[in-house]
C-alpha positions as YAML, in Angstrom:
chain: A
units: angstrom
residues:
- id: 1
  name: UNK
  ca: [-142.74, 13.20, 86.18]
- id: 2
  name: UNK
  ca: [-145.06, 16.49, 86.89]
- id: 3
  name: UNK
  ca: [-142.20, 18.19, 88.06]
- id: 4
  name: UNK
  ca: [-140.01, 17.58, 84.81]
- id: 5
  name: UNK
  ca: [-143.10, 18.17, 82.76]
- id: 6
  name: UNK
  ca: [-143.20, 22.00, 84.58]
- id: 7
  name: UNK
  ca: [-139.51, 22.06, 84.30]
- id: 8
  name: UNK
  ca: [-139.56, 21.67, 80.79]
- id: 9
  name: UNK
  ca: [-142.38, 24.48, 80.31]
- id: 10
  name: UNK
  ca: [-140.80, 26.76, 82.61]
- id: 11
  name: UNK
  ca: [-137.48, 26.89, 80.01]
- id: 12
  name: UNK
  ca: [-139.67, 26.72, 77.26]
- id: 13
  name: UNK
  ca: [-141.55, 30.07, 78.25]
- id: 14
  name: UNK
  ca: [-138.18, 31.53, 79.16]
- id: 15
  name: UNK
  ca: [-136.91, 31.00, 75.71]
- id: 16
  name: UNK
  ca: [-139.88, 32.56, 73.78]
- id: 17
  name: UNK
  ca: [-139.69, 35.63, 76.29]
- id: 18
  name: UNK
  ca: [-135.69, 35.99, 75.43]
- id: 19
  name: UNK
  ca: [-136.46, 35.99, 71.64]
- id: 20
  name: UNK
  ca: [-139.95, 38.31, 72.57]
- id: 21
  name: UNK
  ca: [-137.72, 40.73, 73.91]
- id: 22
  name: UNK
  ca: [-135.13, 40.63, 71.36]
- id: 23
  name: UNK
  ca: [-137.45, 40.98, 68.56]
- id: 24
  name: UNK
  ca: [-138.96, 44.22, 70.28]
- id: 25
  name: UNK
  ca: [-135.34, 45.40, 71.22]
- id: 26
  name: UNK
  ca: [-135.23, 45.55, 66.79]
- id: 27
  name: UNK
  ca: [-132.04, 46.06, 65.58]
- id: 28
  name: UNK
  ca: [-129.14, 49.13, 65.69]
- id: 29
  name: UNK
  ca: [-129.55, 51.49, 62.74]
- id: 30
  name: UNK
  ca: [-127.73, 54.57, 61.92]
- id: 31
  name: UNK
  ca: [-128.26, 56.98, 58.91]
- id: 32
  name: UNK
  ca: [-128.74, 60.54, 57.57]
- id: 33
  name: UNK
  ca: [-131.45, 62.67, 56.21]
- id: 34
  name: UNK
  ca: [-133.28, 65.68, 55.93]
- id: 35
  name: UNK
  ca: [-136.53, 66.24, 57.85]
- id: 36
  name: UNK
  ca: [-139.22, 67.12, 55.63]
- id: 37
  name: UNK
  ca: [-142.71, 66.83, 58.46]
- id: 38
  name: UNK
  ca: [-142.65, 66.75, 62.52]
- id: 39
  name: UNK
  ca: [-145.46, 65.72, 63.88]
- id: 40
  name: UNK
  ca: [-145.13, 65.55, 67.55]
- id: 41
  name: UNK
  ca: [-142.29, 63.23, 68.52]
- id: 42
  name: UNK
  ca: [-142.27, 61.74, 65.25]
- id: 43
  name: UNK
  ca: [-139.99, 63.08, 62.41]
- id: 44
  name: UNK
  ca: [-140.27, 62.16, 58.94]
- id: 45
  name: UNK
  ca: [-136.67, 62.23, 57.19]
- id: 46
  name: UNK
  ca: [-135.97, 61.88, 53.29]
- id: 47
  name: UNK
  ca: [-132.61, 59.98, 53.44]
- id: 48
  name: UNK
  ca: [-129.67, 60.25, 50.73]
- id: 49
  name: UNK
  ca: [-131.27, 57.64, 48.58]
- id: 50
  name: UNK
  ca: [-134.53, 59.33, 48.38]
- id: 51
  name: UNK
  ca: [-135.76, 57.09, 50.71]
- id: 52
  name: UNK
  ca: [-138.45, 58.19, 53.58]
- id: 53
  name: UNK
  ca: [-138.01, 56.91, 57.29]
- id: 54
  name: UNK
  ca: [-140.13, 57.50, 60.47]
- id: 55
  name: UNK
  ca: [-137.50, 58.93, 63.10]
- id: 56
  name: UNK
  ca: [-139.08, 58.69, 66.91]
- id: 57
  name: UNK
  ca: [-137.85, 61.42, 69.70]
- id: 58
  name: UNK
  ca: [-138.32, 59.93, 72.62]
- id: 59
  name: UNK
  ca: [-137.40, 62.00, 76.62]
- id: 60
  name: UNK
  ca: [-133.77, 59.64, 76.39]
- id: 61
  name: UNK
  ca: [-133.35, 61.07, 72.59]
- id: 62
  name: UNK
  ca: [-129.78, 63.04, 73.11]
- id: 63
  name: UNK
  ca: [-130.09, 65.99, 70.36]
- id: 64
  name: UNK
  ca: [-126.64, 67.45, 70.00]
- id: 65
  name: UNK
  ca: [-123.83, 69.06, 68.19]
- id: 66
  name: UNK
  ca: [-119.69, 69.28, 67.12]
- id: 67
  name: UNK
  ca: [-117.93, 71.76, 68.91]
- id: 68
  name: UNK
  ca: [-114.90, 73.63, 67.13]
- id: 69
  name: UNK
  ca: [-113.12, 70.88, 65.20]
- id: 70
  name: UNK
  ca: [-112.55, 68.52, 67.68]
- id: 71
  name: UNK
  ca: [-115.15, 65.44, 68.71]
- id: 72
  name: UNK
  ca: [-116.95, 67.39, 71.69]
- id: 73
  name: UNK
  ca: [-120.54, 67.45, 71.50]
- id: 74
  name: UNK
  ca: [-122.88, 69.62, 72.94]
- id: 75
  name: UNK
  ca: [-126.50, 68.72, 73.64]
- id: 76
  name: UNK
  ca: [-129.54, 70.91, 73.02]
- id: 77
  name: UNK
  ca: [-133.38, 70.50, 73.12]
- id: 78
  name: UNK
  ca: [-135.22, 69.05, 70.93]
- id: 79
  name: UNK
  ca: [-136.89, 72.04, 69.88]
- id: 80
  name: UNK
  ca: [-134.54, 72.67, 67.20]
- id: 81
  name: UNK
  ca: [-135.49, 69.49, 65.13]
- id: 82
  name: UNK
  ca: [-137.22, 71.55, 62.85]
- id: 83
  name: UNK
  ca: [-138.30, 70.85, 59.03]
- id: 84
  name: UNK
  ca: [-135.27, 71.42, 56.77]
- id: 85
  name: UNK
  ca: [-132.63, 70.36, 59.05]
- id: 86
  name: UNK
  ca: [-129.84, 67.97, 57.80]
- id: 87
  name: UNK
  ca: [-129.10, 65.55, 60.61]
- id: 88
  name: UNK
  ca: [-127.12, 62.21, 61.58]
- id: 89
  name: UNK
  ca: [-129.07, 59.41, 63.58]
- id: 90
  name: UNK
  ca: [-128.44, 56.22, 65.80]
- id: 91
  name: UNK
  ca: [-130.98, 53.83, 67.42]
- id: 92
  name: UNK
  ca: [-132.96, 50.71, 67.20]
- id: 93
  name: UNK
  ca: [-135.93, 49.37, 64.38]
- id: 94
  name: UNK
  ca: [-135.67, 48.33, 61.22]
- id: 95
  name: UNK
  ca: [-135.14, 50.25, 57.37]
- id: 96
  name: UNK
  ca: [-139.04, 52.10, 58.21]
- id: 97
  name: UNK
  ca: [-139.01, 53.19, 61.33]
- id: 98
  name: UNK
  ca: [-135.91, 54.01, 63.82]
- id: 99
  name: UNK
  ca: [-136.38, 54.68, 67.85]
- id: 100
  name: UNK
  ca: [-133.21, 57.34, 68.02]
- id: 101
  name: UNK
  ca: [-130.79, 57.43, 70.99]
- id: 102
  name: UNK
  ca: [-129.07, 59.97, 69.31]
- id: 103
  name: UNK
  ca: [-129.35, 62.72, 66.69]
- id: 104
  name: UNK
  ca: [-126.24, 64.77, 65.86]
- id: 105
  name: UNK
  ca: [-126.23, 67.87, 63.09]
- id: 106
  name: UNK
  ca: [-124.31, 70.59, 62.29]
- id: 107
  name: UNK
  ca: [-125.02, 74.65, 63.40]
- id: 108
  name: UNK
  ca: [-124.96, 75.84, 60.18]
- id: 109
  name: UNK
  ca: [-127.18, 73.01, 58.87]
- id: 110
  name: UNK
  ca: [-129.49, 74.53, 61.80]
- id: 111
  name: UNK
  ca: [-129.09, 78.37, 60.88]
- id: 112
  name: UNK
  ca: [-129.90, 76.85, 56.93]
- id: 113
  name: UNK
  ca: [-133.42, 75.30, 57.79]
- id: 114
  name: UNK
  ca: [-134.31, 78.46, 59.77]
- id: 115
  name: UNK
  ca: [-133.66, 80.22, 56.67]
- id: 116
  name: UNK
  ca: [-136.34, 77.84, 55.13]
- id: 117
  name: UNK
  ca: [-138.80, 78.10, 58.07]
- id: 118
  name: UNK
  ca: [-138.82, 82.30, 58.23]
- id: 119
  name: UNK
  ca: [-138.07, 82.19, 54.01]
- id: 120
  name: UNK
  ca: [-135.48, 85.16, 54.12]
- id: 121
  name: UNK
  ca: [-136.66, 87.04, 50.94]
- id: 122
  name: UNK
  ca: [-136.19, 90.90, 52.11]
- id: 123
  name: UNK
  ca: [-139.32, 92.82, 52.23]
- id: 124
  name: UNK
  ca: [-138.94, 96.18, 50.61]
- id: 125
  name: UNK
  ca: [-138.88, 97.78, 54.15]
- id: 126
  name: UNK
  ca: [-136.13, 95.78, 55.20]
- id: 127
  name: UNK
  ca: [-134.21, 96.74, 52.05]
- id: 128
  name: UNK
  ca: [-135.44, 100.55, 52.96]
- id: 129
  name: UNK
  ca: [-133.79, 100.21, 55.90]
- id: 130
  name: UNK
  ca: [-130.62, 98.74, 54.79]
- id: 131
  name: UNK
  ca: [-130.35, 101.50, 52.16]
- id: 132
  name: UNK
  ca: [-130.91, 103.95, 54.60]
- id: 133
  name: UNK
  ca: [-128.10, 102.36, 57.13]
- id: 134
  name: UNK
  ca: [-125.41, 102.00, 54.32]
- id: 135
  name: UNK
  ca: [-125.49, 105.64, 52.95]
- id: 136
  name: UNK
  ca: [-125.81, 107.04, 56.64]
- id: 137
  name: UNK
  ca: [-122.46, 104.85, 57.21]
- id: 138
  name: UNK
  ca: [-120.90, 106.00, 54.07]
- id: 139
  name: UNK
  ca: [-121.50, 109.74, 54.44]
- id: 140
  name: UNK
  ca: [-120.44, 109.88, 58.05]
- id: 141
  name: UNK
  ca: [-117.21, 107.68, 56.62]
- id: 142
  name: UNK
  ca: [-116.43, 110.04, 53.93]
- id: 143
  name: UNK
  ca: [-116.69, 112.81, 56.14]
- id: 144
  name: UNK
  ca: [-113.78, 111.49, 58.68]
- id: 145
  name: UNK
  ca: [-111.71, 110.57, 56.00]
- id: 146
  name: UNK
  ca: [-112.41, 114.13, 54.16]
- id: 147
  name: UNK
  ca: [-112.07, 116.21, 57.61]
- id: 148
  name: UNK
  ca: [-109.21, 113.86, 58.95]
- id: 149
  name: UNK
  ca: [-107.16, 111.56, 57.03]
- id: 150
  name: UNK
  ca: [-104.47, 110.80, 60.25]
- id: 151
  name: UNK
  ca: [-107.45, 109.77, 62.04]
- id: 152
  name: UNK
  ca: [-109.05, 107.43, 59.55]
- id: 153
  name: UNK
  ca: [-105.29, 105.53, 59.02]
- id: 154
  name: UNK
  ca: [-105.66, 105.43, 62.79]
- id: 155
  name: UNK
  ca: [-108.80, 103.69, 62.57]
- id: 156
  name: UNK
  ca: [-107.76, 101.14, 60.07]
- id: 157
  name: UNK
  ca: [-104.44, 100.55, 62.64]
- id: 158
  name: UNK
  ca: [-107.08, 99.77, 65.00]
- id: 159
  name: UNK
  ca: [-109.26, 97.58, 62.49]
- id: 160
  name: UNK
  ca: [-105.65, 95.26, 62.07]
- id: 161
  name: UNK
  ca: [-105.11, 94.86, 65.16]
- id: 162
  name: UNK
  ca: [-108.40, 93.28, 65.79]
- id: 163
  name: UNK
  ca: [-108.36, 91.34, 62.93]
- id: 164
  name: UNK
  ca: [-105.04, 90.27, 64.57]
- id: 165
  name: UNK
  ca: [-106.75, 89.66, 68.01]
- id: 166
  name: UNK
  ca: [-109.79, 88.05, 66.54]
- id: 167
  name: UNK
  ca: [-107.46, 86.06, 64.22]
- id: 168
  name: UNK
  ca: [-108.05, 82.28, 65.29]
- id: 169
  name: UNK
  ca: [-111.60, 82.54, 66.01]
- id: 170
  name: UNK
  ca: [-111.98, 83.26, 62.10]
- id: 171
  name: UNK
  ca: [-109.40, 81.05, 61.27]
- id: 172
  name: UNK
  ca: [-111.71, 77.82, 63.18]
- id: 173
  name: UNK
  ca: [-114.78, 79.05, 61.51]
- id: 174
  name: UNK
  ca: [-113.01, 79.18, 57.74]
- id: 175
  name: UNK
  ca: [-111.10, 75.39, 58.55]
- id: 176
  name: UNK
  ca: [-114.72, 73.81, 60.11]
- id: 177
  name: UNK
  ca: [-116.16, 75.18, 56.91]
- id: 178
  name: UNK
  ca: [-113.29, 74.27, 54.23]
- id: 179
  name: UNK
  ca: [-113.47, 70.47, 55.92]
- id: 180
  name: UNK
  ca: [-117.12, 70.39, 55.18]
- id: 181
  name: UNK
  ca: [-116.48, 71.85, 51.34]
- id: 182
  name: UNK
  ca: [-112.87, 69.36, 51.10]
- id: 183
  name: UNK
  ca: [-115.74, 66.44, 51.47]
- id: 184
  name: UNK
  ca: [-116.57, 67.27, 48.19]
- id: 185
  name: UNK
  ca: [-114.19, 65.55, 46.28]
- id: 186
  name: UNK
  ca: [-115.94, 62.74, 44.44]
- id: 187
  name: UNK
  ca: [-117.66, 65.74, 42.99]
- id: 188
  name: UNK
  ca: [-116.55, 68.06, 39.04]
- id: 189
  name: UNK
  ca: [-117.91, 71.64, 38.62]
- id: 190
  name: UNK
  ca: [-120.33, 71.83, 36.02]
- id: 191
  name: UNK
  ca: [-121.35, 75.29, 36.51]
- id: 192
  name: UNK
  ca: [-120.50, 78.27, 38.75]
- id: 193
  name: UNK
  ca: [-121.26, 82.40, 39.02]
- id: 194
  name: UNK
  ca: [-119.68, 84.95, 41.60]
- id: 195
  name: UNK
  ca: [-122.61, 87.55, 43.02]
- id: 196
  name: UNK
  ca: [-121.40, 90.86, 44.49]
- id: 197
  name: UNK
  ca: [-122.62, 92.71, 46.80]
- id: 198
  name: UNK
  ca: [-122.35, 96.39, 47.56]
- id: 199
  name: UNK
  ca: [-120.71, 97.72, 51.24]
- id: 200
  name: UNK
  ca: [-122.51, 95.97, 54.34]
- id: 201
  name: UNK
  ca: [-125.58, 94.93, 51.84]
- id: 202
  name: UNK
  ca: [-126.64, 91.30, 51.25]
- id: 203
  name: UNK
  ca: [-129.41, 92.29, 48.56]
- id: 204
  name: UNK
  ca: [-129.11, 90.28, 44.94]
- id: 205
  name: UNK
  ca: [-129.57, 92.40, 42.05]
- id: 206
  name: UNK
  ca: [-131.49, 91.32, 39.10]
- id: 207
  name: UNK
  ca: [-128.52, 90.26, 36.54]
- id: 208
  name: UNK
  ca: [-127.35, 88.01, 39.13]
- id: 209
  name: UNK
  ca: [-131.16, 86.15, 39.58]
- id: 210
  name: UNK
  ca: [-131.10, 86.12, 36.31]
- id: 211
  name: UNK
  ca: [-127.27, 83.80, 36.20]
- id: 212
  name: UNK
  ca: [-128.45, 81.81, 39.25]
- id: 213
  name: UNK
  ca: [-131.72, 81.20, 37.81]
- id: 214
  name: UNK
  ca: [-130.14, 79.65, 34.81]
- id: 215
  name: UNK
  ca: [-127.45, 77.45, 37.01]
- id: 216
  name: UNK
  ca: [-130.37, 76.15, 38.68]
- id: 217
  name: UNK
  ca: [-132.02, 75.49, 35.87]
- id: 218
  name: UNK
  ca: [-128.68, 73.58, 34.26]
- id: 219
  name: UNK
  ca: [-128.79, 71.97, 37.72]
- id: 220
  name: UNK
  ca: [-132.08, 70.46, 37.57]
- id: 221
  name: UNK
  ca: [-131.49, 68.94, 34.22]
- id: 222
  name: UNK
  ca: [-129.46, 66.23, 36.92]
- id: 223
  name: UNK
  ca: [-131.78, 63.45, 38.82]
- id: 224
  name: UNK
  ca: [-129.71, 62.90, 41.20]
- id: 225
  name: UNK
  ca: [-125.70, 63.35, 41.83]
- id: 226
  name: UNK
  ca: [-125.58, 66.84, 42.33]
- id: 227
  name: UNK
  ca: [-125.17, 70.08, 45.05]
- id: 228
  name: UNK
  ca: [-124.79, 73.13, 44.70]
- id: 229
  name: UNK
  ca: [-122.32, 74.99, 47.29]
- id: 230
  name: UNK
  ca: [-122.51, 78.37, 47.97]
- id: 231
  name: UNK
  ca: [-119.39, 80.46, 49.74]
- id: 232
  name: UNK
  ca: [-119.91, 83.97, 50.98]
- id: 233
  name: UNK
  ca: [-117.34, 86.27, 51.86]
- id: 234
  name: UNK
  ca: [-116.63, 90.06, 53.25]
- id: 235
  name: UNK
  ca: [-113.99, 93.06, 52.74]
- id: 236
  name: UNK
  ca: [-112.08, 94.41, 55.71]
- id: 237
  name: UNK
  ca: [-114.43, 97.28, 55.99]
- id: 238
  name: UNK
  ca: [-116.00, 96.81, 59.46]
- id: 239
  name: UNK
  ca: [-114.80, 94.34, 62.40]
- id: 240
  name: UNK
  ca: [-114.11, 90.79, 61.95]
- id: 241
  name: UNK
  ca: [-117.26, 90.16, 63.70]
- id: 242
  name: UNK
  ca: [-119.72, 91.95, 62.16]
- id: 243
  name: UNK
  ca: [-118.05, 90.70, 58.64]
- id: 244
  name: UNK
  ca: [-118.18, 87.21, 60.19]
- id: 245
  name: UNK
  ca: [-122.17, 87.96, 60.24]
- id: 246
  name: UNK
  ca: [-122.71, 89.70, 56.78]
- id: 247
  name: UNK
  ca: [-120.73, 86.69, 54.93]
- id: 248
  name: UNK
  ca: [-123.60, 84.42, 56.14]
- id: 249
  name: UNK
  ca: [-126.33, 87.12, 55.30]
- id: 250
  name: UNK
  ca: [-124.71, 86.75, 51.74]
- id: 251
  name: UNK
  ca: [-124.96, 83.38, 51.76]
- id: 252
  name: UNK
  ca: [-127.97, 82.71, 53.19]
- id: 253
  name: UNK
  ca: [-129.62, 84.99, 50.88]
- id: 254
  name: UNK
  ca: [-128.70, 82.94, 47.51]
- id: 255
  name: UNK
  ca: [-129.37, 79.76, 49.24]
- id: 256
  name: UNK
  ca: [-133.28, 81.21, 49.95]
- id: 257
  name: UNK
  ca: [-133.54, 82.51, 46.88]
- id: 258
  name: UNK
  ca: [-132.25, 78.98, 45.10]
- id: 259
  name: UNK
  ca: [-134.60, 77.57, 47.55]
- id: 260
  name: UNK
  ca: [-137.71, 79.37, 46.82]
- id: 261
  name: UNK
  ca: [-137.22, 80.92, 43.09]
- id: 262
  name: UNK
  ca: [-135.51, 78.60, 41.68]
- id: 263
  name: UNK
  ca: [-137.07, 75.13, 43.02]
- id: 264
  name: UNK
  ca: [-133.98, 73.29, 44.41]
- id: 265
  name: UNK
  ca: [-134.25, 71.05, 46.81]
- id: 266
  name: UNK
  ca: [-133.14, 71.94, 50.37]
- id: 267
  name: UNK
  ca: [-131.06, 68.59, 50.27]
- id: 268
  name: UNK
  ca: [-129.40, 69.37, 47.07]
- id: 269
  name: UNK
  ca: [-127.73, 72.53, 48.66]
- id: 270
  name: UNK
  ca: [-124.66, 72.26, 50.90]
- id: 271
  name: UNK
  ca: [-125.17, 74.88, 54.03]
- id: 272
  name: UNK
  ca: [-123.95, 77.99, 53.10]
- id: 273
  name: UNK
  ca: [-119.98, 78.87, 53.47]
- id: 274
  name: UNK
  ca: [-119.60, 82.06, 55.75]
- id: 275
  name: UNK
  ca: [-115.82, 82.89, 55.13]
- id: 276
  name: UNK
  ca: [-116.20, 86.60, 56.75]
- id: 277
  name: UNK
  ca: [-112.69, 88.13, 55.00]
- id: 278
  name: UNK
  ca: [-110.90, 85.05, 54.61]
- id: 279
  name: UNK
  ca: [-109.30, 84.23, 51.25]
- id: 280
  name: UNK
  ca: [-110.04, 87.44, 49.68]
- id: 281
  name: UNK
  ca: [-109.59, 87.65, 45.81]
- id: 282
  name: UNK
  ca: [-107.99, 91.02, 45.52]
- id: 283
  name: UNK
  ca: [-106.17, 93.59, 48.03]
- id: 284
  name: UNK
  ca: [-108.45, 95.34, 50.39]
- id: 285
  name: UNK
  ca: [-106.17, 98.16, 50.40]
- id: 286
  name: UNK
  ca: [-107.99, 99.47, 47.23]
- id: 287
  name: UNK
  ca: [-111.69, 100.42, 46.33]
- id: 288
  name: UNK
  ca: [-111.68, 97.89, 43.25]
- id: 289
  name: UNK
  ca: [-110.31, 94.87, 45.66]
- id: 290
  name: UNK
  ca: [-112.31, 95.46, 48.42]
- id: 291
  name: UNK
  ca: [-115.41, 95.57, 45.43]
- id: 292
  name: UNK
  ca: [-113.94, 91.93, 44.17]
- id: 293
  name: UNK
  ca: [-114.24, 90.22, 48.01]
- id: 294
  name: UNK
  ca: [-117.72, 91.42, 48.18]
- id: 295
  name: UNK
  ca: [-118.97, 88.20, 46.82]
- id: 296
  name: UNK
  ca: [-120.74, 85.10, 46.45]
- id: 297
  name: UNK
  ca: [-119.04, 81.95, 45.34]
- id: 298
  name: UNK
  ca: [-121.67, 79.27, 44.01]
- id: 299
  name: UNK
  ca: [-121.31, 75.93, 41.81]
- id: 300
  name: UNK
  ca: [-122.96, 73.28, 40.60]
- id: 301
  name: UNK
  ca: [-121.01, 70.31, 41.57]
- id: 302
  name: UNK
  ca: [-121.93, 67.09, 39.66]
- id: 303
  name: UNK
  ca: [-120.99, 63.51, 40.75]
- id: 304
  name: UNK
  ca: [-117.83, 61.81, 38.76]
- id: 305
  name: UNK
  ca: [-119.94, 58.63, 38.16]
- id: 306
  name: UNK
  ca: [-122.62, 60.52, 36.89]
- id: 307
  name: UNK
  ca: [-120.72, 62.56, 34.71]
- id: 308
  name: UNK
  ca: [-118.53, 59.61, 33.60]
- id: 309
  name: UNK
  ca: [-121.78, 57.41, 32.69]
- id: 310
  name: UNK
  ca: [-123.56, 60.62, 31.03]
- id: 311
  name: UNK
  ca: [-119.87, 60.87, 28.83]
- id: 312
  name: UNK
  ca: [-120.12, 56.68, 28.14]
- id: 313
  name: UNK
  ca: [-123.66, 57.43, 26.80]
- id: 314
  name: UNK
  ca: [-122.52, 60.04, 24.36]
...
């Protein structure tokens, strides 16, 4: 009779340590966010519904990234969990507080919250400098094309056949960002303004605060259901490269000054479009086209249910 009587506790302590464990185990959860505090291993995210949710890093944590277009990821330190950063999560806990196996996010969702952390608003010695580079380059260019004109359309021979070489690098970067903006879809313009920019410059002149001042403004007027994408692009002046990098200047630039002038919210804003010369909006064979794909592209993109129950209302 002892024996059964220790037989019986035996299971019984077995079961409440199987349902123990489980209960600690906590349950699989997955979502998205922005990180808005780090403190240690412990990141605070503001989810899509506005909600707030304590994400733990722990030494098993995989941190990682897409590669091209296809489903390759590529892991990186933690490090780069930084405030600002838009990022996709996967672990164990409950709706409050998540132990993550994995956190996946997107480079240019990474080069976007460094923008917030460093709060890229030119200093005038910065924009001194930029001055100074731009009318060095454009004196020594209109001097080769004054002196020699055979040499210059030998130059922009060269500058195609790069573009030709470099061709399908660009082409990945525009189709990884138009599959980002082609996500979009459930969502109507309700305001938009083109900023231009002069040759190899990313500075915003005043008229053009002024117009995205007042989108944002228009923006805010929406509690929720909106973004605002911004697009930047290049002319063919320079290599693809280096237009490739002044694209994302461009675009970078209205997103910090959206972010810091203007009061958006950093998870209102989808990370900035760097097109480099794709889908230009005139010839680059001519001063006036090359002056149209100097640009900016940024709307205010409003949910359909939102605007359908704001139309109901009226």
């Amino acid at each position: 009779m002892t024996g059964r009587r220790i037989g019986i506790s035996v299971s019984l302590l077995a079961v409440c340590l199987l349902c123990l464990g489980s209960a600690f185990a906590g349950d699989k959860v997955k979502g998205k966010g922005v990180i808005t505090l780090r403190s240690g291993n412990t990141l605070t995210l503001e989810t899509d519904d506005d909600a707030t949710i304590a994400v733990i890093v722990t030494p098993d944590t995989k941190v990682q990234h897409p590669v091209g277009l296809g489903a390759r990821k590529k892991q990186v330190g933690q490090e780069v969990l930084i405030p600002g950063l838009k990022l996709k999560f996967e672990g164990t806990g409950d709706q409050s507080k998540v132990t993550a196996e994995t956190i996946t996010f997107d480079r240019d969702d990474l080069s976007l919250a460094k923008v917030i952390q460093a709060g890229l608003n030119p200093t005038a010695q910065q924009q001194s400098r930029n001055m100074a580079t731009y009318k060095a380059n454009k004196e020594a260019t209109d001097a080769e094309i004054a002196t020699n004109q055979a040499a210059n359309q030998a130059a922009i021979a060269a500058a195609k056949q790069d573009i030709a070489a470099n061709q399908s690098s660009i082409d990945e970067v525009a189709q990884s960002t138009q599959k980002r903006f082609s996500e979009l879809g459930d969502f109507v313009v309700k305001g938009e303004h083109t900023v231009y920019f002069a040759t190899g410059d990313y500075s915003i002149s005043g008229q053009d605060r002024n117009a995205l001042a007042d989108l944002a403004k228009n923006a805010l007027t929406y509690t929720k259901g909106y973004v605002i994408q911004v697009a930047a692009f290049a002319d063919s002046v320079g290599s693809p490269a280096s237009n490739q990098v002044l694209s994302k200047q461009r675009a970078q630039a209205v997103v910090a000054y959206l972010l810091q002038e203007c009061a958006i919210p950093v998870g209102r804003i989808v990370a900035p479009g760097a097109m480099g010369e794709t889908n230009p909006a005139a010839s680059n064979e001519t001063s006036s086209g090359r002056s149209e794909n100097r640009r900016a592209e940024i709307k205010l993109l409003v949910n359909k249910g939102i605007v359908g129950a704001s139309a109901g209302g009226n």
